[in-house]
Every structure is written in C-alpha cells, then in structure tokens.
C-alpha positions in Angstrom: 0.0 0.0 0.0 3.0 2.6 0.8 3.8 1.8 -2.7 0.9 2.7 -4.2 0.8 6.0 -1.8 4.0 7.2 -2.9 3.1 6.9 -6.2 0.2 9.1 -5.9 2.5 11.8 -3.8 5.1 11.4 -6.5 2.6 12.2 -9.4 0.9 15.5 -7.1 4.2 16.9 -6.4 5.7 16.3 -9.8 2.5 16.5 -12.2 3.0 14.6 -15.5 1.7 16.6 -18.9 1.3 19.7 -17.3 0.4 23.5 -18.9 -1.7 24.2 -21.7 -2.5 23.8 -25.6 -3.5 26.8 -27.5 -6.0 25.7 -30.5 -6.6 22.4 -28.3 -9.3 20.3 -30.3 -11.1 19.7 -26.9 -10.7 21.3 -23.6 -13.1 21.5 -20.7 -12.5 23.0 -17.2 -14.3 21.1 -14.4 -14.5 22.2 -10.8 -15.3 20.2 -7.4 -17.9 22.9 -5.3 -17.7 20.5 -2.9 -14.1 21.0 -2.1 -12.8 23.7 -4.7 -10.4 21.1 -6.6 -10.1 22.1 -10.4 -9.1 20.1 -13.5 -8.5 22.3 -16.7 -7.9 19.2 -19.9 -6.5 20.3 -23.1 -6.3 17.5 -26.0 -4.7 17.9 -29.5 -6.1 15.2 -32.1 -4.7 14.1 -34.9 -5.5 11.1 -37.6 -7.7 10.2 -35.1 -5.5 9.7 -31.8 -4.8 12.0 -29.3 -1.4 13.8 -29.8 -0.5 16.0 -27.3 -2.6 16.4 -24.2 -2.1 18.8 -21.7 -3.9 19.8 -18.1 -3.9 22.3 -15.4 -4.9 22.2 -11.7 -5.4 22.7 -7.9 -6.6 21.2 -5.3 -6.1 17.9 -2.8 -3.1 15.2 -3.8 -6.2 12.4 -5.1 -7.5 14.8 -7.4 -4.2 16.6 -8.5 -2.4 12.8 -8.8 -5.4 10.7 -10.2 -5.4 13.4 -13.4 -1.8 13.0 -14.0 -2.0 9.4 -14.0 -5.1 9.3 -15.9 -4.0 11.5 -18.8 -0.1 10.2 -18.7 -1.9 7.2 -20.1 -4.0 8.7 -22.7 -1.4 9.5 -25.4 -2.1 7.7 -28.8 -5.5 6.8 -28.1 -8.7 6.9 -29.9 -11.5 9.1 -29.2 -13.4 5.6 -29.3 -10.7 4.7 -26.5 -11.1 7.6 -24.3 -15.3 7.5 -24.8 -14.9 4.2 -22.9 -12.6 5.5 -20.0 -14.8 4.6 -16.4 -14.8 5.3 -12.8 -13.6 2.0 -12.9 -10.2 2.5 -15.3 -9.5 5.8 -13.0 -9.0 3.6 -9.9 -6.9 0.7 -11.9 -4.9 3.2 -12.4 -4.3 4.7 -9.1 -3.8 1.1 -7.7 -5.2 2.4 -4.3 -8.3 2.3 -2.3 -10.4 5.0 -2.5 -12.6 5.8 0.4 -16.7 7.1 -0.7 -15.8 10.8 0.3 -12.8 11.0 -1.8 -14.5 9.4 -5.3 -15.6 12.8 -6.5 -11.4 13.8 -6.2 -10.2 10.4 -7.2 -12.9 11.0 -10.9 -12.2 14.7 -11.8 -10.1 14.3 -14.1 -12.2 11.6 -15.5 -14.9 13.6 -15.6 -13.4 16.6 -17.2 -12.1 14.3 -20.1 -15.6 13.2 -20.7 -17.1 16.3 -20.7 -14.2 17.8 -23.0 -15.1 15.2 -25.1 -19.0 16.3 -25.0 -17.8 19.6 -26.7 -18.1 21.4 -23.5 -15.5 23.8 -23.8 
C-alpha cells in the first residue's frame, strides 16, 4: 500500500503533462464545489489519436495525482478509446483504495475528459 501511496505523492508533487494547448481540439474546465479542486484538460487530435494532451490544476493530492495518471496514459488513443474510459479505469490506475468521500477527487479528471469530449468547452 505505501507503494501505491507514494506513487500518488510522487505524481501530485511532480504532475506529468502539465500547462496548456492553444488551438486544443477539446478542452473543458471542471470544478469540485464541494471541495474547490479544479481540473483544466486540453487535448490535441490528430488522424484520429490524441497527440499531445495537456492539463492544469489545484486542489487535494487524489484529485491533482489521479489526473496526471489518468492523462499520462492517454497518449495515442482513440477518441473511441477515451469514450470508454470509467470510474472504474480511473481507480486501476491509481492502484489504491479510494474511500466514498474522496470518489468525486479520485474522478475529476475523468470527468473533465468526458465532458471535453461532449464539446463542453
């Protein structure tokens, strides 16, 4: 489990994929009212496959490390690929337990992809 923890510290204190894309083909900004965490995604598509994506952020060390891991593993994919993406993916990933109070955190980034993919920009 310390593993696993580390690697969640490692990711919120050194973010992977970080800043922005100007001209991004998607991008979507999603908040967390219920705590004041923020995901900002930014994804550049080409021949169908995501080719740069980019994100920005604040907030706890789930939310902040669960969207670095997330979108460090997104590059290459399909948009078919990322429309299948679930709660369920997001916490594969993390390779932790996530309590019920902290799913909201642990999903934002999940969240803002899907709605970045909606068009909701």
């Amino acid at each position: 489990m310390d593993m696993y923890q580390e690697n969640i510290l490692d990711h919120y204190k050194h973010p992977r994929n970080k800043g922005k894309i100007e001209g991004a083909d998607f991008q979507h900004r999603e908040p967390n009212p219920l705590c004041g965490d923020v995901v900002e995604i930014y994804v550049k598509m080409a021949d169908g496959k995501v080719v740069d994506l980019k994100w920005e952020g604040s907030g706890c060390a789930i939310s902040q490390a669960s969207a670095s891991i997330l979108y460090e593993n997104l590059l290459g994919k399909t948009e078919d690929e990322l429309n299948v993406l679930n709660v369920e993916k997001v916490l594969e990933l993390l390779q932790t337990e996530v309590n019920p109070a902290r799913m909201k955190c642990a999903t934002l980034g999940l969240v803002a992809l899907q709605k970045a993919l909606q068009g909701q920009k």
